[in-house]
N, C-alpha and C positions, 0 to 999 in steps of 0.2 A: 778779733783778737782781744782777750781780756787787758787789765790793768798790768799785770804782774807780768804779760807774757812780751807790751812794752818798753818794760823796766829794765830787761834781763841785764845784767852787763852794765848798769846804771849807780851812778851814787845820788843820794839825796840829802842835801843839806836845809835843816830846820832850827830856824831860830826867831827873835824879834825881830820886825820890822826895825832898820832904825831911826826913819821919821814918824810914822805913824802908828807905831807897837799895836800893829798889828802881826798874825804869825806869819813867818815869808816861810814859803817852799820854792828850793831854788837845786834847778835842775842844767849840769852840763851837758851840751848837744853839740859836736861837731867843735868843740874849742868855746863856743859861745855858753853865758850863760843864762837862762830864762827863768823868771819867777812867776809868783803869783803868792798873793798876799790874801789872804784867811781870816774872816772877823770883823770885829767894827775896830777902830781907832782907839786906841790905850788900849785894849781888852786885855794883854800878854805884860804880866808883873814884871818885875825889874831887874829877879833872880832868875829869869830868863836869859842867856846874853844872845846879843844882836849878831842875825844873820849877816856878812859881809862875804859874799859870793865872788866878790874881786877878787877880794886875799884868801877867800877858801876857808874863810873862819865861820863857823857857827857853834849852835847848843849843841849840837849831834847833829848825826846823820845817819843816813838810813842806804846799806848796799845789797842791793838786789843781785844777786849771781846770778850762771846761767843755767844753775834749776831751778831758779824761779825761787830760790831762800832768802827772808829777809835778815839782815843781820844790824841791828843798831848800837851805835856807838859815841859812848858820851864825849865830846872834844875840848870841858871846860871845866876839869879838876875842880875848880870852885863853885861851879853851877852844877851840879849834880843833875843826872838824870837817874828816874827811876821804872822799873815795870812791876808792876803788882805790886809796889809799896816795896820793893828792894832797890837797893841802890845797885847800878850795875855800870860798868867799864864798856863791856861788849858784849853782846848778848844774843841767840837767836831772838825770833817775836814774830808770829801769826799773825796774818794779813790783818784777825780781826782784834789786835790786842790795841791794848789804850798803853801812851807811853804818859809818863807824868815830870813836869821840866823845872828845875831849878826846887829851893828849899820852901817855894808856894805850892809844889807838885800842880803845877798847872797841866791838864789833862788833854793831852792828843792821839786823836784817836789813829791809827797808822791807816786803818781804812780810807779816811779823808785824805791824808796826805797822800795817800798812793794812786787814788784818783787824780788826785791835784797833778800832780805830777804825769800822771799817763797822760792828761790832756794837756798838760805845757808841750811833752814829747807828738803829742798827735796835731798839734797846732803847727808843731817846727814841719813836721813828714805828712801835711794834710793826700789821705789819699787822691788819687788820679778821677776826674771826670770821668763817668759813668759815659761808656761810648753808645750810641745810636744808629742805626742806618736812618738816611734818608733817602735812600734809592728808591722806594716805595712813593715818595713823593715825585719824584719823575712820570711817574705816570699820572697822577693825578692831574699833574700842571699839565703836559700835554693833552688828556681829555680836553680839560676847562677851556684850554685855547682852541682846541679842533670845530667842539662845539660855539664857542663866542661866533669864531670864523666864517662856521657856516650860516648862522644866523647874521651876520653880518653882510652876509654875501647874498644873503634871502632876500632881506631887505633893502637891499642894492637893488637886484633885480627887478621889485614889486617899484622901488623908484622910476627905474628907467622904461617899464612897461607903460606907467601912468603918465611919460612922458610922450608916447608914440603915438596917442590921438590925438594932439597937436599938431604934431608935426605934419600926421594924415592932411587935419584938418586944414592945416595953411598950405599944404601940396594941394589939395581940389581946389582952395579958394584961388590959388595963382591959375592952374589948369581952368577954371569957372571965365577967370579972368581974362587972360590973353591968347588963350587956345581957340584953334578954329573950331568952329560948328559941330564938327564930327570927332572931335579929341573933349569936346565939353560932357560929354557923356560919361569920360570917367569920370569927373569929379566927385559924381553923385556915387562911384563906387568907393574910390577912396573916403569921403564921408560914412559911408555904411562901415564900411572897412575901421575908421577911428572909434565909429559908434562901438562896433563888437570889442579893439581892443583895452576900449574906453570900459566897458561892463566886465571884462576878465580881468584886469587890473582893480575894479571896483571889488567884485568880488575877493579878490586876492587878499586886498588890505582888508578885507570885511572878516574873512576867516584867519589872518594871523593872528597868531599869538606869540610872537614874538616878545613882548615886555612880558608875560605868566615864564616864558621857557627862560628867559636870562634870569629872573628870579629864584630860579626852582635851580638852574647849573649853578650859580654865587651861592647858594647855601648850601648846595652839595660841595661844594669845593670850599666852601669854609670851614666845613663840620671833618675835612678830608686831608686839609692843606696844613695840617698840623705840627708841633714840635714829639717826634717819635716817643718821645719820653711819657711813659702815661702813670706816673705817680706827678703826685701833687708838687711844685705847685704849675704843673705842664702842662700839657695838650693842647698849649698854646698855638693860636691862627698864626700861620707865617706871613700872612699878608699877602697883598699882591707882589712878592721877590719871585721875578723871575725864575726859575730852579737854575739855569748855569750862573746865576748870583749866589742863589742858596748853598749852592755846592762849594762856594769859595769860603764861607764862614769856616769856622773851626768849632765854634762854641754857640748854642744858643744864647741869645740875647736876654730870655726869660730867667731860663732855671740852670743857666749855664753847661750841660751837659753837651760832651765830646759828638761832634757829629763825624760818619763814617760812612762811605759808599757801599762797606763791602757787605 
């Protein structure tokens, strides 16, 4: 949406600042009124008169209808406004014309003002949060954790495997021990027995990789786990948030943008 097309239906009062003469643009929105001030400090001479937006007094003002025409109007008999070096009462004037204020013809250009203005109006009605899905991220985080799991469960395993030739080993030593003559015999197989699953567990921890694979899923799932939004300043990591966490936000944290399942 351009400037003008903001404006429709809009008045625009332009005058001095009256602390800092500097020039105000002051724009009514919904009964309130909002400014913005133009310039450095003194810049705007004294044949100017002061904007006062309370009481609705200014140099002129500027009415944008709803095709978009600008029509300016001088509000200070004694302050004179003029356009192309005529003095005028009410006048049309072209977005790109220069209006000139008081008997210094202090020069404004209506293009500025009319910016100024569309963005005091786009400040009050700032659009709506760009919405996103994140449903797409529900599967990423369930991967991540399927994976972690099973590797955690691997390594469960490879624990408790390396704990069973112990256990072999002090079942023969009791059997060596207090077993009669003819039960002493197994001991030496439960020994052989810990010995073998003494070297499968050896081997087990020998060939995991376990700390390369959680590696290799944590950066897949970081480079995955992102804010959907992929202009700048996004693609932000969501961290480790659980997704029925993530799903309760409304807004990214990052780049603010609307999150949405659908």
């Amino acid at each position: 949406m351009n400037s003008i097309e903001q404006l429709k239906g809009k008045t625009i009062l332009i005058g001095k600042e009256p602390v800092n003469g500097r020039l105000l643009v002051s724009v009514k929105i919904n009964e309130k009124t909002q400014t913005a001030a133009l310039g450095v400090p003194n810049s705007v001479p004294n044949t100017v008169s002061r904007c006062k937006p309370a009481e609705d007094a200014a140099h002129c003002k500027i009415v944008v209808d709803n095709a978009g025409t600008l029509t300016v109007t001088n509000l200070k008999p004694e302050n004179v406004t003029y356009i192309n070096g005529m003095e005028i009462v009410s006048k049309k004037i072209a977005p790109d014309g220069t209006l000139q204020l008081g008997r210094d013809k202090y020069p404004v250009s209506v293009a500025t003002v009319i910016e100024t203005a569309a963005k005091i109006v786009a400040a009050a009605f700032p659009p709506p949060p760009e919405e996103y899905s994140i449903l797409p991220l529900k599967a990423v985080w369930d991967d991540y954790n399927t994976k972690m799991r099973n590797i955690k469960i691997r390594q469960k395993n490879i624990g408790l495997l390396a704990s069973l030739p112990m256990a072999f080993s002090m079942l023969g030593g009791i059997v060596a021990g207090v077993a009669t003559d003819e039960l002493r015999k197994y001991a030496l197989g439960f020994t052989l027995f810990a010995f073998l699953v003494f070297m499968v567990g050896l081997y087990k921890r020998f060939t995991d990789h376990s700390i390369e694979e959680m590696e290799k899923i944590t950066e897949d799932f970081q480079r995955k786990y992102v804010c959907p939004n992929d202009k700048k300043p996004c693609l932000h990591f969501m961290g480790n948030v659980p997704y029925n966490i993530l799903r309760q936000n409304t807004r990214c944290p990052y780049c603010g943008c609307s999150f949405t399942e659908k």
